[in-house]
C-alpha positions as CSV (number, residue, x, y, z in Angstrom):
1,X,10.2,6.3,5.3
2,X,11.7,6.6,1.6
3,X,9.2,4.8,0.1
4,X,6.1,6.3,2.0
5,X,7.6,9.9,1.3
6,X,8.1,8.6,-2.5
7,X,4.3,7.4,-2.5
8,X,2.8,10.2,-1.4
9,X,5.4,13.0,-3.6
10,X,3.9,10.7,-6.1
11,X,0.2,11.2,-5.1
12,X,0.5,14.5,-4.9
13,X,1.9,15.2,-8.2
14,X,-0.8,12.7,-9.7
15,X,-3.6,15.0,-8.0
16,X,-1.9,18.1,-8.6
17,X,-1.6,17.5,-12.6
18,X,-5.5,17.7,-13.7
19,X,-5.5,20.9,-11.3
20,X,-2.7,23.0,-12.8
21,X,-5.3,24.8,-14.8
22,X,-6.8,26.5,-11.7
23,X,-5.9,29.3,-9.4
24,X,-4.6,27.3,-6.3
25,X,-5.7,29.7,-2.4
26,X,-3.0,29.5,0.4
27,X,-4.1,29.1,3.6
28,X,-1.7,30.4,6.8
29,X,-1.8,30.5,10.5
30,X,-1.5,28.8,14.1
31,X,-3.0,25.6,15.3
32,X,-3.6,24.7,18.8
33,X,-4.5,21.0,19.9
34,X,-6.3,19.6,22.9
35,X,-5.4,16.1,23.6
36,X,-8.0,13.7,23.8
37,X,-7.6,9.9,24.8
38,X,-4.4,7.9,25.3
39,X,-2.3,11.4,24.3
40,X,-4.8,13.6,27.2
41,X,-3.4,10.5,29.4
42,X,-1.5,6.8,29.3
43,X,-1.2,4.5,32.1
44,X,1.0,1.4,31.4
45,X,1.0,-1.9,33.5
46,X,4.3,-1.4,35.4
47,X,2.6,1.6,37.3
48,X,3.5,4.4,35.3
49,X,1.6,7.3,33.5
50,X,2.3,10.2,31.0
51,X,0.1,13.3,30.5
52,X,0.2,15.5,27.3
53,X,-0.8,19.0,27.6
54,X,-2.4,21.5,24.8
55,X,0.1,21.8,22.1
56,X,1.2,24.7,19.4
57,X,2.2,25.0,16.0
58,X,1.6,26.5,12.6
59,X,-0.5,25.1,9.3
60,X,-0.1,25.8,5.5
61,X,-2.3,24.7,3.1
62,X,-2.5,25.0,-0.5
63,X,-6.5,24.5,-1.9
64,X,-7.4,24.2,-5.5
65,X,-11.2,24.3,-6.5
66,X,-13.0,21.3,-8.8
67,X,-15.9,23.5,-8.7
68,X,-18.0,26.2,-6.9
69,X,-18.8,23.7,-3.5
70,X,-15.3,21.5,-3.8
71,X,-11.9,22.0,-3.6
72,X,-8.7,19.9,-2.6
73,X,-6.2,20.6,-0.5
74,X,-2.5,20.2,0.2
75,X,-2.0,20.3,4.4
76,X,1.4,20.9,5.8
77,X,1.5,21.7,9.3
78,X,3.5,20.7,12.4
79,X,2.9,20.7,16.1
80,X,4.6,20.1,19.5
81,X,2.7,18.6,22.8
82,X,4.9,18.3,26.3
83,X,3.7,16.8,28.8
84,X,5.2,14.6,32.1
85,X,6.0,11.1,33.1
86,X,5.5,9.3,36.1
87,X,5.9,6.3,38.3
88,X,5.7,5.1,41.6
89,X,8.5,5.9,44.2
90,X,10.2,8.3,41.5
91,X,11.1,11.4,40.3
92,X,9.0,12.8,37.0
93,X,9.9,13.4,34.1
94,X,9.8,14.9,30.6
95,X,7.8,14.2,28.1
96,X,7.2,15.6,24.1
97,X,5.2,14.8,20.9
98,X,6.4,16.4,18.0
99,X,3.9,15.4,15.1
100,X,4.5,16.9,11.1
101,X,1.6,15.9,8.9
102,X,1.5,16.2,5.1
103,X,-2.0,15.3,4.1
104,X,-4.7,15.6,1.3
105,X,-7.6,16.9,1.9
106,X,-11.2,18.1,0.8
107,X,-13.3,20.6,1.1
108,X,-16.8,20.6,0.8
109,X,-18.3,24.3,0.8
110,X,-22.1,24.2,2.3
111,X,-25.2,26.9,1.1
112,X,-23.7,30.2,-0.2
113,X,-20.3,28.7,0.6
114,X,-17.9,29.5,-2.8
115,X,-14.7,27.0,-4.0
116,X,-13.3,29.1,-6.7
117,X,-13.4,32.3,-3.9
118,X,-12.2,30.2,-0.8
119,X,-15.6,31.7,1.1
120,X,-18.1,30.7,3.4
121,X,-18.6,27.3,5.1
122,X,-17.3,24.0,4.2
123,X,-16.3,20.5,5.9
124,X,-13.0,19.0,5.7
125,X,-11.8,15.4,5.8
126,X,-8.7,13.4,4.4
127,X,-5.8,11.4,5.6
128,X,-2.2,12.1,6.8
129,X,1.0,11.2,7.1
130,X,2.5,12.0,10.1
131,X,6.2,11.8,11.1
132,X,6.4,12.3,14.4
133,X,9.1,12.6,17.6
134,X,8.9,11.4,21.1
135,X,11.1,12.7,23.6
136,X,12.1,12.4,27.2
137,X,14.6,14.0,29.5
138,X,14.8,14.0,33.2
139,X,14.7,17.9,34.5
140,X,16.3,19.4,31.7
141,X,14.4,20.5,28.9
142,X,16.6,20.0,26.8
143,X,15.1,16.7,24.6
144,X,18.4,14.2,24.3
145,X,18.8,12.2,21.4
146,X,19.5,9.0,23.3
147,X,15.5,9.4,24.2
148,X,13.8,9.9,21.0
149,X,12.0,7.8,18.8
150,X,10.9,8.5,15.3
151,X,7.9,6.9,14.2
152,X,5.8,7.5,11.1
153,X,2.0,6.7,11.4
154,X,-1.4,7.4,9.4
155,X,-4.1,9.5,10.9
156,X,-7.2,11.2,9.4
157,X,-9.0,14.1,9.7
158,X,-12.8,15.4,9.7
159,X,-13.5,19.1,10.3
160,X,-15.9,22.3,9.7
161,X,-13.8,25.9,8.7
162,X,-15.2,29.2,7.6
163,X,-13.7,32.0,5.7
164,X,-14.9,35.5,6.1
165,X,-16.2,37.7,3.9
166,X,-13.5,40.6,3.6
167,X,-12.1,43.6,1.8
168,X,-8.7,42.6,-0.5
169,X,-7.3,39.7,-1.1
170,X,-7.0,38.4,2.6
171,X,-9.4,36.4,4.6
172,X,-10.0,35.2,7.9
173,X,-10.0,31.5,8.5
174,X,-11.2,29.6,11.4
175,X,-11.1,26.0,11.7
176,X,-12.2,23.0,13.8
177,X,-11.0,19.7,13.7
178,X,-10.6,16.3,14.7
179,X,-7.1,14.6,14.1
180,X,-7.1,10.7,14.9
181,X,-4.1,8.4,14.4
182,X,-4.8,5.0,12.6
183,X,-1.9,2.6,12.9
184,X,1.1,2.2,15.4
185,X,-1.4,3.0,18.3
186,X,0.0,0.6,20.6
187,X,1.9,2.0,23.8
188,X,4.6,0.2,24.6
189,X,7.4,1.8,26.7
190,X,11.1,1.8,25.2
191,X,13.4,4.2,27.3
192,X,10.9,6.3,29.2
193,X,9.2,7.4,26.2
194,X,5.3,5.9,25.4
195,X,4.0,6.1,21.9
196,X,0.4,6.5,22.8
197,X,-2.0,7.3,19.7
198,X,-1.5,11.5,18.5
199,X,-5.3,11.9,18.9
200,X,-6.3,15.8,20.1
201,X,-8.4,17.9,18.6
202,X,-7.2,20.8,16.4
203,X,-8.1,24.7,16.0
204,X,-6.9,26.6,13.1
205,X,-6.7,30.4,12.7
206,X,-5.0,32.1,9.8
207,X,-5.7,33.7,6.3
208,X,-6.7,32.6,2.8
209,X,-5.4,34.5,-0.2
């Protein structure tokens, strides 16, 4: 995890350089994710299953404009799905997904869309890194160490957002998304707790200043 948190500090700071020059826009607010595939729903071959259900969390982003239709973007944001476990001729259990994604991103503003002003329409797409939690527990909700595994995995992203036209130095920002995990997708079962691909998709609403 050193070196791939090394890598992409590195990446960053190698973007970020011919960038300085311009007047970076913040992006803030609340995400909500609807699983889709293997995290909506696992089966494994011993007969038991594990359902996620719509998770929450937050997203910051910090966007810096190439010109007036492109900008790149710095995406920190974290979210949390529960769910339950299953078997047969069993009690259930608990289930969590606890994904935090750093990725870069772009932003491609369409029509009267505007980089330098963060307004209008644009499409998004990049990749992540995600560190990310599993957890189960029987009953309690209380997530014990003894049944959680970290793993880290790289997902992508491919999106449409539009900021509002407003009055001040605020706008409204609404965003949909598709967020799809590209390695360590395999499911296998170690303690209860499946590692099924983080695939869901993502709406964002917050402010740009």
């Amino acid at each position: 995890m050193k070196k791939v948190l090394l890598s992409i500090t590195a990446l960053a700071l190698a973007s970020g350089m011919p960038l300085a020059a311009q007047t970076p826009h913040f992006g803030l607010g609340v995400i909500v994710g609807t699983p889709t595939g293997a995290l909506n729903s696992t089966s494994y071959p011993d007969g038991s299953a594990e359902t996620y259900n719509t998770g929450f969390g937050a997203q910051f982003t910090m966007s810096w404009p190439v010109d007036r239709n492109l900008a790149l973007r710095l995406n920190v944001s974290g979210i949390t799905f529960d769910g339950t476990g299953s078997a047969p001729h069993t009690y259930n259990w608990n289930v969590q997904d606890s994904v935090f994604s750093l990725g870069g991103e772009a932003e491609l503003f369409l029509a009267d869309g505007n980089a330098e002003r963060h307004l209008g329409t644009y499409l998004i797409g990049g990749v992540h890194s995600d560190f990310e939690r599993f957890s189960a527990s029987d009953y309690d909700p209380t997530y014990f160490a003894a049944t959680t595994v970290n793993k880290t995995r790289f997902a992508a992203t491919v999106g449409l957002g539009h900021t509002f036209r407003s009055y001040g130095r605020y706008h409204w920002t609404l965003e949909a998304a598709y967020h799809k995990t590209l390695t360590g997708t395999d499911s296998n079962d170690l303690a209860g707790v499946g590692f099924p691909a983080s695939d869901y998709l993502k709406f964002y609403a917050g402010f740009a200043f």
